[in-house]
Backbone as CSV, one residue per row, in Angstrom:
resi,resn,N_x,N_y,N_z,CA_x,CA_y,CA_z,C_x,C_y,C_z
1,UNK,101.017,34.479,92.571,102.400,34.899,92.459,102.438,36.381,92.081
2,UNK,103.319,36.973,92.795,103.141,38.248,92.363,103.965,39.282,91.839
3,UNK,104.043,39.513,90.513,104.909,40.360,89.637,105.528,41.969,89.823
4,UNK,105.638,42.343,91.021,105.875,43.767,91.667,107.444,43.576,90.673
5,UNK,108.151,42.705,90.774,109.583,42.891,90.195,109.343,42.767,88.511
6,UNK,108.411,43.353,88.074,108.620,43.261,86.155,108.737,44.622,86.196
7,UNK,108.598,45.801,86.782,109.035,46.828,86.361,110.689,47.304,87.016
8,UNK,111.397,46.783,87.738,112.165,46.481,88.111,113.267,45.659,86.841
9,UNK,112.735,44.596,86.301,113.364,43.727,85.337,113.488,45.117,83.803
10,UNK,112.290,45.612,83.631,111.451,46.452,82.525,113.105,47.529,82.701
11,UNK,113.299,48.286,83.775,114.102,49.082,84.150,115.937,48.417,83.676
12,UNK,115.840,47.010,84.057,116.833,46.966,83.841,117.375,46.486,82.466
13,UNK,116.367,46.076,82.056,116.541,45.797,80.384,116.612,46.907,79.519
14,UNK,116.156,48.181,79.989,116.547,49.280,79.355,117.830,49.735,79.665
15,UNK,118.370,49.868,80.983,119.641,50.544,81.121,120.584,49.203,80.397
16,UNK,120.470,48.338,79.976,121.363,46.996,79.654,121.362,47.366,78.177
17,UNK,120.323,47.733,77.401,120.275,48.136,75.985,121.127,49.506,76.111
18,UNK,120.539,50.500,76.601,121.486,52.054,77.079,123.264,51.564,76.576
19,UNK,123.132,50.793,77.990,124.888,50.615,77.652,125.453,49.562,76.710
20,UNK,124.797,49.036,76.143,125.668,47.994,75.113,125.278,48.948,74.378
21,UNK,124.596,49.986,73.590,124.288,50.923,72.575,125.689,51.836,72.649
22,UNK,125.521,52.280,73.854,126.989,53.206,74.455,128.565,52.442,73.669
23,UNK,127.913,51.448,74.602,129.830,50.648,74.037,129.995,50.423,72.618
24,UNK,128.751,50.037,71.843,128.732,49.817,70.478,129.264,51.123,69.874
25,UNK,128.335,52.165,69.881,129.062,53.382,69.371,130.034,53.825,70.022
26,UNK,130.830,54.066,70.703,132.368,54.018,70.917,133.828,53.577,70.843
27,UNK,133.210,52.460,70.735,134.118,51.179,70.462,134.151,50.577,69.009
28,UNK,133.089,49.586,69.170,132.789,49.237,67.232,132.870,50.541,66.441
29,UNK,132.203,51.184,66.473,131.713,52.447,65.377,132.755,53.515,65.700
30,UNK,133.435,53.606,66.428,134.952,54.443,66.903,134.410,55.979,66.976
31,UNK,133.258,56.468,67.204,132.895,57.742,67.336,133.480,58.392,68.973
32,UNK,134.264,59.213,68.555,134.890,59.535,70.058,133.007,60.609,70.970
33,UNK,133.138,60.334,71.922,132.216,60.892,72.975,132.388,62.253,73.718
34,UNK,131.162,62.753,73.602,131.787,64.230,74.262,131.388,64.152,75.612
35,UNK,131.850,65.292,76.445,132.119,65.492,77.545,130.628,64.869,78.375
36,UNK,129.549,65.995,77.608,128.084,65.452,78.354,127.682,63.965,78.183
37,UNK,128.438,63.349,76.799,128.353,62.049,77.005,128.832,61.182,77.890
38,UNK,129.736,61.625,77.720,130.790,60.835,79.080,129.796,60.776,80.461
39,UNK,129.363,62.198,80.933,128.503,62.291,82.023,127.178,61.505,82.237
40,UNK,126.851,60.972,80.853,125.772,60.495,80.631,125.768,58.781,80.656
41,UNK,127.475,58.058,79.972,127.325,57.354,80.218,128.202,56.716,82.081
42,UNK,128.714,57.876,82.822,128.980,57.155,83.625,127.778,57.393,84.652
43,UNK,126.621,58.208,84.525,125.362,57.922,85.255,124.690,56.181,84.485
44,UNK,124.883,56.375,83.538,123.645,54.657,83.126,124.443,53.481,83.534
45,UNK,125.640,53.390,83.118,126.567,51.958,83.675,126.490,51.568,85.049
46,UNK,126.482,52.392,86.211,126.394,51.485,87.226,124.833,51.541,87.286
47,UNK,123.989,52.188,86.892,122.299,51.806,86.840,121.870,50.395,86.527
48,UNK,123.046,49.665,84.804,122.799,48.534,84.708,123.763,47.031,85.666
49,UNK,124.558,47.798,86.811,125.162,46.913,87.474,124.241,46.606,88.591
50,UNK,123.841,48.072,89.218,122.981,47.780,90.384,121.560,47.258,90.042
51,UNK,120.711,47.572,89.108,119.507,47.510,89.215,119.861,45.585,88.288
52,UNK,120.890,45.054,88.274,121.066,43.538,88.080,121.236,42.888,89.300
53,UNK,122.367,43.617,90.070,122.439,42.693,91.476,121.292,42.872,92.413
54,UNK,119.814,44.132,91.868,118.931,43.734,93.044,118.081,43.245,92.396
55,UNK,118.152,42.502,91.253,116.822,41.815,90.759,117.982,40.017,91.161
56,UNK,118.944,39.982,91.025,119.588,38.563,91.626,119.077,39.015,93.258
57,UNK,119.419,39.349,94.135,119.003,39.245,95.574,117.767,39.880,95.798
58,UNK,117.059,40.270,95.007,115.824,40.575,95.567,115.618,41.724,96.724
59,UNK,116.116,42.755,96.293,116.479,43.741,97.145,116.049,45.001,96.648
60,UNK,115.519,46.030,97.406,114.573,46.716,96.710,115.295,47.882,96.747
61,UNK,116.287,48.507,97.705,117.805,49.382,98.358,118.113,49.323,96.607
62,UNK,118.449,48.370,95.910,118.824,48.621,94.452,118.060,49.977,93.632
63,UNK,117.336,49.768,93.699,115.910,50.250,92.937,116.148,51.796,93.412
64,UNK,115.978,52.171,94.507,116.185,53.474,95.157,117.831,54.284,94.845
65,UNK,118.849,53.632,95.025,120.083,54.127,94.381,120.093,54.529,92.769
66,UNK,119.529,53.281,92.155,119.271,53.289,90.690,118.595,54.540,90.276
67,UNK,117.208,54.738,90.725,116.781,56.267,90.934,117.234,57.172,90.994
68,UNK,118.444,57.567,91.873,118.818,59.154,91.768,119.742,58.768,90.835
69,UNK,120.741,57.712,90.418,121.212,58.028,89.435,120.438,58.291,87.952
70,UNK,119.431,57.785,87.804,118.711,57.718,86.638,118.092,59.076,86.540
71,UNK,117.961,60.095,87.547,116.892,61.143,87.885,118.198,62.465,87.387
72,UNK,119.826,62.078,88.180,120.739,62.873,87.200,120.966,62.934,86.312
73,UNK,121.386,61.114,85.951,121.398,61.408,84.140,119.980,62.284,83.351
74,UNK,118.931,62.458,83.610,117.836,62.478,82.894,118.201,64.049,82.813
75,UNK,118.521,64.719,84.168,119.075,66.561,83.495,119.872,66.591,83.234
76,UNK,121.442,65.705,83.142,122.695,65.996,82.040,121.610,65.574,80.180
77,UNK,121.087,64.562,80.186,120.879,64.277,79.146,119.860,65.358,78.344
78,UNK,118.900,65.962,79.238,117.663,66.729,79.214,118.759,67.895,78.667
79,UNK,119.688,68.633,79.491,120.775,69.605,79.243,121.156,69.554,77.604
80,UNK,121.584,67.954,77.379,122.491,67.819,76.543,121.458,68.182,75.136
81,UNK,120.170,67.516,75.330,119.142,67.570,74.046,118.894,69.066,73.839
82,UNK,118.406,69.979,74.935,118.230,71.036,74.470,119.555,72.106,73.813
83,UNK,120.709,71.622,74.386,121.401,72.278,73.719,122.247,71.927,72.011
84,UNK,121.554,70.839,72.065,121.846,69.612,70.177,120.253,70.759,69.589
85,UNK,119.267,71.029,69.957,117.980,71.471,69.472,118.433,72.868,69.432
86,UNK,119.369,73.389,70.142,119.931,74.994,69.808,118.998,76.262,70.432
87,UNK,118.428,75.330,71.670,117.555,75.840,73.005,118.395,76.301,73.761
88,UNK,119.350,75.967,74.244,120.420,76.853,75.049,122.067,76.820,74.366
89,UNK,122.100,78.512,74.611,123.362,79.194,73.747,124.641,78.456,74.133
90,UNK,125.301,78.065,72.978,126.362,77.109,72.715,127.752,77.226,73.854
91,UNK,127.666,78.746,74.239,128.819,78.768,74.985,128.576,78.379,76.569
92,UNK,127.705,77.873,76.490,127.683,77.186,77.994,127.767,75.644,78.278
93,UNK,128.706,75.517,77.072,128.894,73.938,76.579,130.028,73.733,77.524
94,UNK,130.397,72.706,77.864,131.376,72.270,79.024,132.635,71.375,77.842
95,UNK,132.276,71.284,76.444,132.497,70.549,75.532,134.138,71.199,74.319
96,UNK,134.559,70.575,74.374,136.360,70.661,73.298,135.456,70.710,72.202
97,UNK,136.754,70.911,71.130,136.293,71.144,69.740,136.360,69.700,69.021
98,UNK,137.133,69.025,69.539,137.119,67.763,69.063,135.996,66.833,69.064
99,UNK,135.262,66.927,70.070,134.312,66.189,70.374,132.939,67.059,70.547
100,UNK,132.497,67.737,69.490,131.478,68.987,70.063,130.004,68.130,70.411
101,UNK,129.852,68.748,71.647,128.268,68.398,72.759,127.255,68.894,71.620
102,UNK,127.781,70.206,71.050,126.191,70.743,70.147,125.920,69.981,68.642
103,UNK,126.866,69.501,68.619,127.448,69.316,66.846,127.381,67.724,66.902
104,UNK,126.205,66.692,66.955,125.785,65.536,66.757,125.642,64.991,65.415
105,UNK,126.617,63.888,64.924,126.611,63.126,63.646,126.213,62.336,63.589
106,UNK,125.227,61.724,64.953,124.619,60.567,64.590,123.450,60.653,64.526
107,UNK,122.259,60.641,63.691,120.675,60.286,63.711,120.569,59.085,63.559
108,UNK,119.887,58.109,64.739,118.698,57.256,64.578,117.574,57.121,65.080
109,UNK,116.832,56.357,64.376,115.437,56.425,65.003,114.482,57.526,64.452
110,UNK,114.231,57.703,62.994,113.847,58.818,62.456,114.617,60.320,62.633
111,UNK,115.540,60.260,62.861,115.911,61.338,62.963,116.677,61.922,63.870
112,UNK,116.413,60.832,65.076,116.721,61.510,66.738,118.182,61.122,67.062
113,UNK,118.514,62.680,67.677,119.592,62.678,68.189,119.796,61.650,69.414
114,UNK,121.157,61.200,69.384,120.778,60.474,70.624,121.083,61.314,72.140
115,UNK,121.287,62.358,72.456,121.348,62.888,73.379,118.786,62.632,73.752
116,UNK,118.871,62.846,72.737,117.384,62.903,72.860,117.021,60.817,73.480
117,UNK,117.573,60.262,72.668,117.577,58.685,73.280,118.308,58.362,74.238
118,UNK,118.863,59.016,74.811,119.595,58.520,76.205,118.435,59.542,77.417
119,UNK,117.825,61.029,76.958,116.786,61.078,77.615,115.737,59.971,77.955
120,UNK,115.239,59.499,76.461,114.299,58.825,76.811,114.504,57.897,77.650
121,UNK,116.070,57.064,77.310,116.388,55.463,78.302,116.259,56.087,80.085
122,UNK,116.697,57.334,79.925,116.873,57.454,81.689,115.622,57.853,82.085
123,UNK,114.841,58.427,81.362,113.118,58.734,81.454,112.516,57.437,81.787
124,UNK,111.754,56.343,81.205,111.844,55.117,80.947,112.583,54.662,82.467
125,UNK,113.682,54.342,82.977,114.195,54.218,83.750,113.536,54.447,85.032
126,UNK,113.288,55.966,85.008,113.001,56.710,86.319,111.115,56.199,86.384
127,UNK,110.720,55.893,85.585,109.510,55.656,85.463,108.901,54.553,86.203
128,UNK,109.983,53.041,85.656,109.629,51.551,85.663,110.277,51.617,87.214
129,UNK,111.425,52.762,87.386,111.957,52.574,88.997,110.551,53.315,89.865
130,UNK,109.952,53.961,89.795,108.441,55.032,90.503,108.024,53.995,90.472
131,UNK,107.300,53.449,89.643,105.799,51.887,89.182,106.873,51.207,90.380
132,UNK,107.915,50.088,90.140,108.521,49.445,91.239,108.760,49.779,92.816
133,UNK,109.145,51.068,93.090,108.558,51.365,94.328,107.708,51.753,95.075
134,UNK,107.006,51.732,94.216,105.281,52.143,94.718,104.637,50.884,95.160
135,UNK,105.073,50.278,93.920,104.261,48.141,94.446,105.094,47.508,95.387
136,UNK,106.443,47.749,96.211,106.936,47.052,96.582,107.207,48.050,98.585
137,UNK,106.542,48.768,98.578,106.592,50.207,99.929,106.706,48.869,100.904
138,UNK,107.771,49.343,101.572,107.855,48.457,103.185,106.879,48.759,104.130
């Protein structure tokens, strides 16, 4: 039997954590979202719709869409970390005062911003989606 679809599953259990993390802090925890967030979470949400309906039909067309979205979010998010780390100058923030992109109040995970953990989820992502289409080439 052969397991080509666990990095496929691997992929989608991360973008499924991604966005219930997303909705948790927005919703429960009422932290309003900034702009690059926003960008960040409407790249991962349909990642965890599609890369579900091609592990139900067995369809590999999932996997490849899932990819470029996961490959954009990874430079909004990549964008978003270096500019929370104060690597690129603040005024090229796309971001209101209400909701500031540079100005992050949440640490978890020792420390980490989550602009830095939504890198990693779409990193991770783009990874388990490469391993999955490599084992599965028509």
């Amino acid at each position: 039997m052969s397991r080509s679809w666990l990095p496929l599953l691997c992929a989608w259990l991360v973008s499924m954590v991604a966005t219930g993390s997303a909705v948790f802090i927005g919703e429960i925890m009422g932290m309003t979202p900034c702009v690059l967030c926003w960008y960040q979470r409407i790249a991962m949400f349909p990642i965890a719709l599609v890369l579900g309906m091609s592990l139900y039909s067995e369809d590999r067309r999932g996997a490849v869409y899932a990819l470029s979205m996961a490959l954009i979010g990874l430079v909004i998010a990549g964008y978003h970390s270096l500019l929370v780390a104060g690597l690129v100058p603040q005024t090229w923030t796309p971001c209101s005062a209400e909701a500031s992109c540079a100005n992050q109040k949440l640490n978890v995970f020792w420390g980490l911003d989550l602009p830095w953990l939504s890198f990693a989820s779409f990193a991770a992502i783009a990874a388990f989606l490469f391993v999955y289409l490599r084992r599965t080439r028509p």
